[in-house]
VOKOLGU-434213 format. One record per residue: y, x, z of N, C-alpha, C in turn; residue in one letter. Coordinates in steps of 0.02 Angstrom, whole numbers, plus 50000, padded with zeros to 5 digits. Each point is the difference from the previous one (the first is absolute). Layout:
# VOKOLGU-434213
SITE,nY,nX,nZ,caY,caX,caZ,cY,cX,cZ,residuo
SITE,Y,X,Z,Y,X,Z,Y,X,Z,A
...
# end
This chain:
# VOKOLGU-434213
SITE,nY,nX,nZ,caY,caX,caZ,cY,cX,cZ,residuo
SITE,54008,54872,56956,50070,50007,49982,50015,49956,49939,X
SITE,50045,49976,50009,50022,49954,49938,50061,50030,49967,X
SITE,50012,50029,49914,50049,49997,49968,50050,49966,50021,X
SITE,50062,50016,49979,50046,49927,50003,50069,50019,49968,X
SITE,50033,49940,49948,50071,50024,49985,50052,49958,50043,X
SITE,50039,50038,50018,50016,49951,50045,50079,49962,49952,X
SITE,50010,50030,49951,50054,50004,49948,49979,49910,49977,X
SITE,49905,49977,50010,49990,49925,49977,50034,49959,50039,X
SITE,50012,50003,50065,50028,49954,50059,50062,49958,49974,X
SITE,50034,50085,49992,50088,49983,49983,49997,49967,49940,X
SITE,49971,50019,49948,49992,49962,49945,49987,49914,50002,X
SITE,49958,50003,50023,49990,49904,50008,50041,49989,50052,X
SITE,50031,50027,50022,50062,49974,50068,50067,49993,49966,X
SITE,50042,50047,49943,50030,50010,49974,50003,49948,49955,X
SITE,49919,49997,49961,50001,49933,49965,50025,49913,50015,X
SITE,49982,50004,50044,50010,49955,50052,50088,49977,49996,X
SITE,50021,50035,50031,50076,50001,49989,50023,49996,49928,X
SITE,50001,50045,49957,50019,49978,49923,49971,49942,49976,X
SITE,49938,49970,50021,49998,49949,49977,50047,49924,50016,X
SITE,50013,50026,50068,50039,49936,50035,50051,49996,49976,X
SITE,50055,50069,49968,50035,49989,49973,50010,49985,49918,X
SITE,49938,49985,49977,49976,49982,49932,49962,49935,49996,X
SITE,50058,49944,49991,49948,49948,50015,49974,49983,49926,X
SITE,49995,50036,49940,49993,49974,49934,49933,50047,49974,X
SITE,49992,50048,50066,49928,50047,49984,49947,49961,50013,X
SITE,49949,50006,49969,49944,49958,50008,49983,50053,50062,X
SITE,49952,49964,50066,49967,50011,50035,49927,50001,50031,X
SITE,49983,49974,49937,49919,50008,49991,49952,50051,50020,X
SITE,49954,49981,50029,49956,50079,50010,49988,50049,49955,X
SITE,49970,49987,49949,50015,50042,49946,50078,50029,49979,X
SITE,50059,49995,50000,50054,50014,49977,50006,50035,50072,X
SITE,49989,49975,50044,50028,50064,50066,49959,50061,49996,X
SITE,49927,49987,49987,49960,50035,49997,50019,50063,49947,X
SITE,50026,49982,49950,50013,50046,49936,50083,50033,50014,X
SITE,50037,49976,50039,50046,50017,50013,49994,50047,50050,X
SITE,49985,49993,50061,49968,50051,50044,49976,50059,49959,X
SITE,49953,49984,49969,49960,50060,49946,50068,50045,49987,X
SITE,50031,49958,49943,50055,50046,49965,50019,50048,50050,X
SITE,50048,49977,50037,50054,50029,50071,49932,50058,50024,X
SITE,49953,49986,50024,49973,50062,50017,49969,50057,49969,X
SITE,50002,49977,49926,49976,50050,49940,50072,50030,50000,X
SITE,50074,49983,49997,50043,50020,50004,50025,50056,50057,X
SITE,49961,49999,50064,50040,50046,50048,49936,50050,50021,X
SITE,50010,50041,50034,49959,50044,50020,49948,49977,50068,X
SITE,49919,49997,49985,49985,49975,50064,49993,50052,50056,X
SITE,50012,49969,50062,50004,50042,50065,49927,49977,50025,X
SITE,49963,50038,50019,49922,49986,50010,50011,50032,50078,X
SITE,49952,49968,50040,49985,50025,50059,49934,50006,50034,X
SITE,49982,49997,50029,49948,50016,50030,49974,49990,50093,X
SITE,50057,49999,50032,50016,49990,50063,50048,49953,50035,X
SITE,49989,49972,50044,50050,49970,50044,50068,50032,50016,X
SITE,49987,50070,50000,50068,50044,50012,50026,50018,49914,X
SITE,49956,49988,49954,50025,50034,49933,50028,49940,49984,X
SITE,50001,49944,50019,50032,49931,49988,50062,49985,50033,X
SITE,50010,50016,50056,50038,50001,50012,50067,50041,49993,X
SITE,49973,50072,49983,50043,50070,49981,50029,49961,49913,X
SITE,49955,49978,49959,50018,49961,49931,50045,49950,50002,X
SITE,49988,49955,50059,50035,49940,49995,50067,50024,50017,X
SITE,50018,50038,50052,50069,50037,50015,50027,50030,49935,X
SITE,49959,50031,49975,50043,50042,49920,50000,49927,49960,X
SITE,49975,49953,50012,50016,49955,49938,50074,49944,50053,X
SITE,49987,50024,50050,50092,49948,50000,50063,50028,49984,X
SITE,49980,50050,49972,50057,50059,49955,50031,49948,49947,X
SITE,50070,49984,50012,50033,49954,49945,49994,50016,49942,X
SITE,49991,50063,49951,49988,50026,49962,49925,49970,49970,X
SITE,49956,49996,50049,49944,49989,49964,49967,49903,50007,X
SITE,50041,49972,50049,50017,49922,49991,50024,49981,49963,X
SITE,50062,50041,49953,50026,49981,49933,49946,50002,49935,X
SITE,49981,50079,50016,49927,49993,49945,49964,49934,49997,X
SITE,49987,49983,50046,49920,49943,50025,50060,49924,49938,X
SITE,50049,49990,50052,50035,49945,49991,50015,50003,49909,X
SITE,50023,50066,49940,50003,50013,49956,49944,49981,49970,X
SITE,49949,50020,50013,49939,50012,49936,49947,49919,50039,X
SITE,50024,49956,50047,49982,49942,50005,50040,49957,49976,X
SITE,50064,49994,50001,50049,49960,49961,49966,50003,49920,X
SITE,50014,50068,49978,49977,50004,49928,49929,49986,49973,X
SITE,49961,49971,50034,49924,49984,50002,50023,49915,50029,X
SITE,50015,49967,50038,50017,49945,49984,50021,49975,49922,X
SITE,50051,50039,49977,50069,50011,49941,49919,49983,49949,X
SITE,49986,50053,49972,49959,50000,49967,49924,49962,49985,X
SITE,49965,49989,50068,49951,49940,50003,50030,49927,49998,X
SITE,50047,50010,50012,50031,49936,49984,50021,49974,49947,X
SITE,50022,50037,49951,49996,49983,49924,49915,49986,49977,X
SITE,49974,50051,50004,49937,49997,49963,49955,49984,50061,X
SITE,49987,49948,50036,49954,49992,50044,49939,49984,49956,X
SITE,49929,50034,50022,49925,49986,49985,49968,49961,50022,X
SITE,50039,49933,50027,49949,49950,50036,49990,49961,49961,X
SITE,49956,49944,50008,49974,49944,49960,50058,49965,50013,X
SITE,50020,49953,49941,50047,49947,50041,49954,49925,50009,X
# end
């Protein structure tokens, strides 16, 4: 059995999109990498365990309510790694 959050998916998918509409965010592996971090230290993870517990999760997560969360606390993790990015230049 493998752990799993499935709350990481939407996160780097979500990212994805805010970034396209941010063309002044750096997109570096490291800066996505730390941005991802933030956004998911920010929301609650949904862990599963099954093919059916993944799917029962992924249904509660197309709840507009909780796509706003994801889209919120990834915007603001762009917002913020993006001032202070940790990469080498």
């Amino acid at each position: 059995m493998i752990v799993k959050n499935i709350v990481e998916p939407l996160v780097w998918e979500t990212l994805g999109k805010v970034l396209n509409s941010k063309p002044e965010a750096c997109r570096c592996e490291k800066c996505q990498a730390d941005m991802a971090a933030y956004a998911l230290n920010k929301l609650p993870p949904k862990y599963v365990v099954s093919r059916k517990g993944e799917i029962i999760a992924r249904a509660v997560s197309l709840d507009n309510k909780y796509n706003i969360a994801v889209l919120v606390a990834v915007t603001e993790a762009v917002e913020i790694v993006s001032r202070k990015p940790r990469h080498d230049d």
